[in-house]
C-alpha positions in Angstrom: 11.4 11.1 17.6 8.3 13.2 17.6 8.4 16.8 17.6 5.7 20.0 18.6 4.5 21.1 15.2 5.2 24.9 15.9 9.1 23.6 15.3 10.4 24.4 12.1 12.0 21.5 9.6 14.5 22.5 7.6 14.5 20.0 4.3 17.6 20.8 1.4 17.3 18.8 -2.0 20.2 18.7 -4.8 20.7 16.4 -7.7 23.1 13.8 -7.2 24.9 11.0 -9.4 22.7 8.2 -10.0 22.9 5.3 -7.3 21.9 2.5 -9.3 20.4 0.8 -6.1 18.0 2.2 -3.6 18.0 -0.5 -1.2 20.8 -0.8 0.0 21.1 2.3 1.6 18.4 1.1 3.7 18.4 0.6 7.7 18.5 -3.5 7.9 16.0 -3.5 11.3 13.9 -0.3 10.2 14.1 -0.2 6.5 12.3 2.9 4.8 11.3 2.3 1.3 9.2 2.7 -1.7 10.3 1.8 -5.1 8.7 -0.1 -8.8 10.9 -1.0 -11.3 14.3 0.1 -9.4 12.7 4.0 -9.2 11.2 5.7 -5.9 12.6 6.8 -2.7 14.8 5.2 0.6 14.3 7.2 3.4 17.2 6.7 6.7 16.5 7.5 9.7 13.3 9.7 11.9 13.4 13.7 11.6 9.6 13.6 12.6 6.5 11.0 13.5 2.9 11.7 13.3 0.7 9.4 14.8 -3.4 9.3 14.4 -5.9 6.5 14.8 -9.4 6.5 14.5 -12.0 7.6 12.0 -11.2 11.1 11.4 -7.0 9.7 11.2 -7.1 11.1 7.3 -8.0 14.7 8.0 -6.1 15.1 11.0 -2.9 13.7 8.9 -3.5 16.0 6.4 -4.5 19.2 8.3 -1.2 18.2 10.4 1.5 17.6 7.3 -0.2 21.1 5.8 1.0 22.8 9.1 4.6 21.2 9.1 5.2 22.1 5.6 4.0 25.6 6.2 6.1 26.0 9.1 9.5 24.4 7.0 12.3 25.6 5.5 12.5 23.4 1.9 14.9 24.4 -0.5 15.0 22.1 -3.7 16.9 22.6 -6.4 15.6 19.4 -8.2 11.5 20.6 -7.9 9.8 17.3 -8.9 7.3 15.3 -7.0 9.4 13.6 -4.5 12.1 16.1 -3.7 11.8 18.5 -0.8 10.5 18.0 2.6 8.6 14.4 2.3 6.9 12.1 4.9 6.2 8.2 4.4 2.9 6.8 5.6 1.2 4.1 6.1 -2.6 4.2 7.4 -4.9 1.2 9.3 -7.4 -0.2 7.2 -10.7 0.4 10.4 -11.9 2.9 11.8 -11.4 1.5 15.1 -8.4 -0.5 14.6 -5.9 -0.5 17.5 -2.8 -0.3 14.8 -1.4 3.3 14.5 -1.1 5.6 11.4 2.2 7.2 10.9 3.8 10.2 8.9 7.4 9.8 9.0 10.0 12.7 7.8 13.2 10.9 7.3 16.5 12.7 8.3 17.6 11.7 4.7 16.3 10.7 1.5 17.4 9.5 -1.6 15.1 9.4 -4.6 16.2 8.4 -7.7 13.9 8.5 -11.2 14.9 7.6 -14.7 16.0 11.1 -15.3 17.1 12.3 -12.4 18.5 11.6 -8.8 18.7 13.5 -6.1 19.4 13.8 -1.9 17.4 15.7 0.3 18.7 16.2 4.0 16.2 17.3 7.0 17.2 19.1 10.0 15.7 20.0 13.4 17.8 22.5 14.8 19.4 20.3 17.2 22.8 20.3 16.4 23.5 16.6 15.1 25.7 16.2 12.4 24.5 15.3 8.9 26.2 11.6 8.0 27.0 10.7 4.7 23.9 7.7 3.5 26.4 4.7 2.6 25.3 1.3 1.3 25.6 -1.8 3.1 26.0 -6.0 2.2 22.9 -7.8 3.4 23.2 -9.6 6.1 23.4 -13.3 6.1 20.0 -15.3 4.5 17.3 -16.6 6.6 14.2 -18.9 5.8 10.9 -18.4 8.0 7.8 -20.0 7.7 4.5 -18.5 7.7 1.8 -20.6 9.3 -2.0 -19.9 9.8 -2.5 -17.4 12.6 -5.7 -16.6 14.0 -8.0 -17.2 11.1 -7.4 -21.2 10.2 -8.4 -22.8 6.9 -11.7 -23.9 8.5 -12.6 -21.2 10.0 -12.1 -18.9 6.5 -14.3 -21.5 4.9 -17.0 -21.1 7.3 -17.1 -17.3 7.5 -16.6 -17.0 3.6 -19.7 -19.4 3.5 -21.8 -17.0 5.9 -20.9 -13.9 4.2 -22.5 -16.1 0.5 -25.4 -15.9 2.6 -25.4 -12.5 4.1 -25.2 -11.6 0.8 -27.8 -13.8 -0.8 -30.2 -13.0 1.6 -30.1 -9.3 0.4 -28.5 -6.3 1.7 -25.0 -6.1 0.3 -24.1 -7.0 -2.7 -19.7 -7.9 -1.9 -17.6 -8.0 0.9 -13.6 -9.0 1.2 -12.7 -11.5 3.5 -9.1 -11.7 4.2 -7.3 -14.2 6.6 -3.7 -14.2 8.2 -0.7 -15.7 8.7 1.7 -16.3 11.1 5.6 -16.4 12.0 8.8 -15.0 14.2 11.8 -13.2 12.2 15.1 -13.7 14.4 16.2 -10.5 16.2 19.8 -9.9 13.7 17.8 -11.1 10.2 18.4 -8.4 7.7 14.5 -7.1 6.5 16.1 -5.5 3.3 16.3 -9.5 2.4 12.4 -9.5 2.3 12.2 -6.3 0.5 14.7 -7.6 -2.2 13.0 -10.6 -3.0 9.8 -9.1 -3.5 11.0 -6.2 -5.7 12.6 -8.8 -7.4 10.3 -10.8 -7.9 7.6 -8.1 -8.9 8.7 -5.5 -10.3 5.9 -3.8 -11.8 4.6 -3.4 -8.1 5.2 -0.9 -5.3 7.2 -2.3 -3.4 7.1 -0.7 0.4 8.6 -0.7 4.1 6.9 1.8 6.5 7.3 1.1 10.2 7.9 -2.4 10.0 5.2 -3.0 7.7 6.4 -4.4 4.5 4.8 -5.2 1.1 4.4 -5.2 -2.9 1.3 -4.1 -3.9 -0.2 -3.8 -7.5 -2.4 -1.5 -7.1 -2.5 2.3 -6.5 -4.9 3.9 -4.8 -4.0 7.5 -5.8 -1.5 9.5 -7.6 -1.3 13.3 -7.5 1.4 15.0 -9.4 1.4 19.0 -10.0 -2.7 18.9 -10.1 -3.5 15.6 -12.1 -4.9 12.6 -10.4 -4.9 8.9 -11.4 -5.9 6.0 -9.6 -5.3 1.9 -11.0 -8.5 -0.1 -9.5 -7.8 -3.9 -9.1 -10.8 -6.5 -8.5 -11.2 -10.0 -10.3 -8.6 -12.7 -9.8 -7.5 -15.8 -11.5 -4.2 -17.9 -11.6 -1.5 -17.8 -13.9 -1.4 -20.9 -16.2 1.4 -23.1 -16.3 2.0 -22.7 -20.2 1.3 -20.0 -22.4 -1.9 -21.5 -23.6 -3.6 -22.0 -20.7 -1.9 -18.9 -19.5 -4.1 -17.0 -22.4 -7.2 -19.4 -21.6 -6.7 -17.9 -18.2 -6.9 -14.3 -19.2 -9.4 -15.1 -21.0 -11.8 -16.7 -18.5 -11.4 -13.7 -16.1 -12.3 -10.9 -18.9 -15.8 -13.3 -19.9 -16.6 -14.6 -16.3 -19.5 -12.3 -14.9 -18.7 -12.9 -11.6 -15.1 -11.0 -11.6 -16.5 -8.5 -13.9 -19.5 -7.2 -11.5 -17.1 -7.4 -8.4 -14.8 -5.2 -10.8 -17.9 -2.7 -11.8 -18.1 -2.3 -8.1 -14.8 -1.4 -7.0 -14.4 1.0 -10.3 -17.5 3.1 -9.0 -16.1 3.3 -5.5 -13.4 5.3 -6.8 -15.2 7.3 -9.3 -17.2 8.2 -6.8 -15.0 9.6 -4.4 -13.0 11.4 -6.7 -15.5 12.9 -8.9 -15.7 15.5 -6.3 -12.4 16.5 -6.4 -12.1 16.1 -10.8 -15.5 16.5 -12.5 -14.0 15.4 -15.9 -12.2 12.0 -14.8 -11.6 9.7 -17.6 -11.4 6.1 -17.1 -10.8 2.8 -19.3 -13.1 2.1 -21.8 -13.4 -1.7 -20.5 -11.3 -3.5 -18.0 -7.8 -4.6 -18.8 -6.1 -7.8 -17.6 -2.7 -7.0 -15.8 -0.2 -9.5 -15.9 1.9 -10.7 -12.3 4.2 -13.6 -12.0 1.4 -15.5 -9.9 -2.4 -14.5 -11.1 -3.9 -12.0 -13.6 -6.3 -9.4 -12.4 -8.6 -7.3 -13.4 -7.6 -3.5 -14.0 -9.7 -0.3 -14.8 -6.9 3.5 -15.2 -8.9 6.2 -14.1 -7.3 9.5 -14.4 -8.0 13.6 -14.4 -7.4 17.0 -13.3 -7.8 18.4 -9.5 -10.5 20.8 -9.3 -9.6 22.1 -5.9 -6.2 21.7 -5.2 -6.7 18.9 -2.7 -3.2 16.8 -2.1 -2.9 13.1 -2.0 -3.5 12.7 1.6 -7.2 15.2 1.5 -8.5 12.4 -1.2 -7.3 9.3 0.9 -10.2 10.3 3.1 -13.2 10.1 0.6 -11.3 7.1 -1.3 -10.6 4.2 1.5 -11.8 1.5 1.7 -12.4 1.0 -2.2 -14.7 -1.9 -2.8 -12.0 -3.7 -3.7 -10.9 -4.2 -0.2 -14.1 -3.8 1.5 -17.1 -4.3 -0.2 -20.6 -2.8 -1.5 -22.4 -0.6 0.3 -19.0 0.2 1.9 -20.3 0.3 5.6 -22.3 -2.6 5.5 -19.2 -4.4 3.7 -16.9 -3.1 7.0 -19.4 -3.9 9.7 -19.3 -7.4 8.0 -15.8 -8.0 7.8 -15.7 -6.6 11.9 -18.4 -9.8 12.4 -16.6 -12.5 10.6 -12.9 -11.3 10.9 -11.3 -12.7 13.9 -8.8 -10.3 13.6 -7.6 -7.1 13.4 -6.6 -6.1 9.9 -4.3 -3.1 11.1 -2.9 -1.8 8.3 -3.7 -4.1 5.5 -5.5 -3.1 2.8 -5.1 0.5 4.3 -3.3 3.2 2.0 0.3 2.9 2.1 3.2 5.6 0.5 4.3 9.2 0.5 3.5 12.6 0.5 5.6 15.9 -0.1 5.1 19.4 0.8 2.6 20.1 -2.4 0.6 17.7 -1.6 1.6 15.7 -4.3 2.4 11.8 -3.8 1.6 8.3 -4.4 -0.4 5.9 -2.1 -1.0 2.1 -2.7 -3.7 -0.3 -1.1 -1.5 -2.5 0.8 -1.5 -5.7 -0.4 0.8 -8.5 -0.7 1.9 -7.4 2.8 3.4 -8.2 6.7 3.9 -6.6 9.6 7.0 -7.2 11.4 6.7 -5.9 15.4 9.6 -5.0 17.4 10.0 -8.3 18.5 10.3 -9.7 15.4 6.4 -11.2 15.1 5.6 -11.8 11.5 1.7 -11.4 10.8 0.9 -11.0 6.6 -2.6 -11.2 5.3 -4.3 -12.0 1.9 -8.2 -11.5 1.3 -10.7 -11.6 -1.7 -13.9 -10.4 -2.9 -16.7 -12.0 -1.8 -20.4 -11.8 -3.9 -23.3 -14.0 -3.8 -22.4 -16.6 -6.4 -19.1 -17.3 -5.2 -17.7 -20.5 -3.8 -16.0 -20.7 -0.2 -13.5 -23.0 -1.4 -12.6 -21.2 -4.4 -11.9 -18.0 -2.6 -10.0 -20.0 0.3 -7.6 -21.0 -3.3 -7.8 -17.5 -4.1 -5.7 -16.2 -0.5 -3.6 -18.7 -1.1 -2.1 -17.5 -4.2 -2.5 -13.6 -2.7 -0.3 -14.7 0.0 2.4 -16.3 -2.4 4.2 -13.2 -2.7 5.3 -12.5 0.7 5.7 -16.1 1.7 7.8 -16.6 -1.2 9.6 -13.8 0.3 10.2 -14.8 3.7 10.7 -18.8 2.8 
């Protein structure tokens, strides 16, 4: 339901037992979730739905949440990021994608932390009856297989190859390439079953559903909570090794190997970059870190600081997508390259992904490690990597593939 903004939500938080589970309480078809390590938030049902597209979709989002929550009635007797009146989003990755950016209020939430859980309830005024969240069995499990869509295997070879040379020629320095995958979910299969498997399996990620687009994604794009900022930059990829010698020997290659280290130096600056306006006195890690997933190692730079101008997590998305990370170096040379060589639509992969409250505060993840289910059940996931001019088509083609075993882990 979408409703004028001059109408008033009324949003009511209190503490509550602790659930234990989050996702259960989910809808099966239209699951609303975003939880890491069994903490975050389920949201049921659709008090309110902003919609924005095009390249001015991150002011007009925030400019419109500002005038909802000024207009609302929030009482919170919890008052901790998360709690009152809050809105899950998920953003497309272009400019002048066709795939829609959302806000959605849920009529309920339930949030629960390691200190504290809590329910917060949103009406509109219209009379309908408040019901009781309840948790429910998954439904019955289903295997689907995720083929190549669009992009084949060939054709990310060849356009990985001309982006080596775009790049050698002069005039970028890195641009992602990111391919997809295909597949149908039957109309009665239970999403929550996806969702399950991938917080599961990776716990230390966000693990999201936001209008049928579902993911796990390691790396957060921004965190605001009661004025300080932080941001986790990922770039540089290598597989896990099958013992724990090679595993180390692994790690170890990606922390000496040049290549993943300047792609990682780029993507770092990106951020710094954009927030720096917003914190003057960010701190950051001294030297890249190697984080640790079931599947692949990455590279990993904290960055965090202090608001200088109370801006809230949706007024920094604007400055901060698309990190090199996903894009590339210089940022619109990187996206007008990826428009030339993707033969695709990204939508909202790689786009910021999360929540927002009425302070502003929240937490947004790149999506990664991520599908989009349509209403007709149409399973489309995608998996990219940074491209720079002495990389090797084939290797990258070997990198998607372990970036897409995640979600087709998930489905299959």
């Amino acid at each position: 339901m979408t409703i004028p903004l001059t109408s008033s939500l009324v949003a009511q938080t209190v503490a509550i037992d602790d659930p234990r589970q989050l996702l259960p309480f989910a809808d099966q078809t239209s699951p609303l979730l975003w939880v890491r390590k069994g903490y975050g938030l389920v949201g049921l049902g659709e008090a309110l739905r902003l919609e924005f597209s095009g390249p001015d979709r991150f002011t007009r989002a925030a400019a419109a949440w500002r005038d909802v929550c000024a207009a609302a009635v929030v009482t919170d007797e919890v008052r901790r990021p998360g709690t009152g009146l809050v809105a899950f989003g998920t953003f497309a990755f272009d400019d002048e994608s066709s795939a829609t950016s959302v806000l959605i209020v849920p009529r309920t939430i339930i949030g629960r932390y390691p200190d504290a859980s809590f329910i917060t309830r949103v009406s509109l005024g219209d009379g309908a009856e408040d019901v009781d969240p309840a948790t429910t069995a998954y439904g019955p499990e289903y295997r689907i297989q995720l083929t190549p869509g669009v992009q084949s295997r060939e054709g990310y070879l060849d356009s990985a190859e001309r982006a080596i040379a775009r790049i050698q020629a002069g005039g970028l320095s890195k641009v992602v390439l990111a391919r997809d995958l295909a597949g149908h979910l039957p109309a009665e299969a239970d999403r929550r079953r996806v969702l399950h498997d991938l917080a599961l399996g990776y716990p230390d990620c966000w693990t999201y559903a936001v209008d049928g687009f579902i993911g796990s994604s390691p790396e957060t794009l921004v965190r605001v909570d009661r004025g300080a900022v932080s941001a986790r930059v990922l770039a540089g990829t290598i597989s896990r090794g099958p013992d724990a010698e090679s595993d180390h020997d692994q790690a170890v290659a990606l922390m000496t190997s040049a290549k993943d280290q300047g792609e990682h130096q780029f993507a770092v600056q990106s951020v710094l970059t954009a927030l720096q306006a917003h914190s003057p006195q960010l701190r950051r890690s001294e030297v890249p870190f190697t984080l640790k997933l079931p599947n692949l190692w990455h590279l990993a730079t904290d960055i965090d600081g202090r608001l200088s101008d109370g801006s809230s997590s949706l007024d920094l998305m604007d400055g901060l997508h698309p990190t090199a990370a996903v894009a590339g170096t210089p940022t619109r040379d990187a996206v007008a390259l990826i428009r030339e060589l993707e033969p695709f639509d990204r939508g909202r992969y790689a786009g910021p992904v999360g929540w927002v409250d009425a302070s502003g505060d929240g937490e947004w993840a790149v999506a990664l490690r991520c599908a989009q289910i349509a209403p007709d059940g149409d399973i489309t996931a995608y998996a990219g990597c940074g491209i720079v001019a002495d990389s090797d088509a084939a290797t990258e083609l070997v990198e998607t593939k372990m970036k897409f075993r995640p979600i087709v882990e998930a489905f299959g």
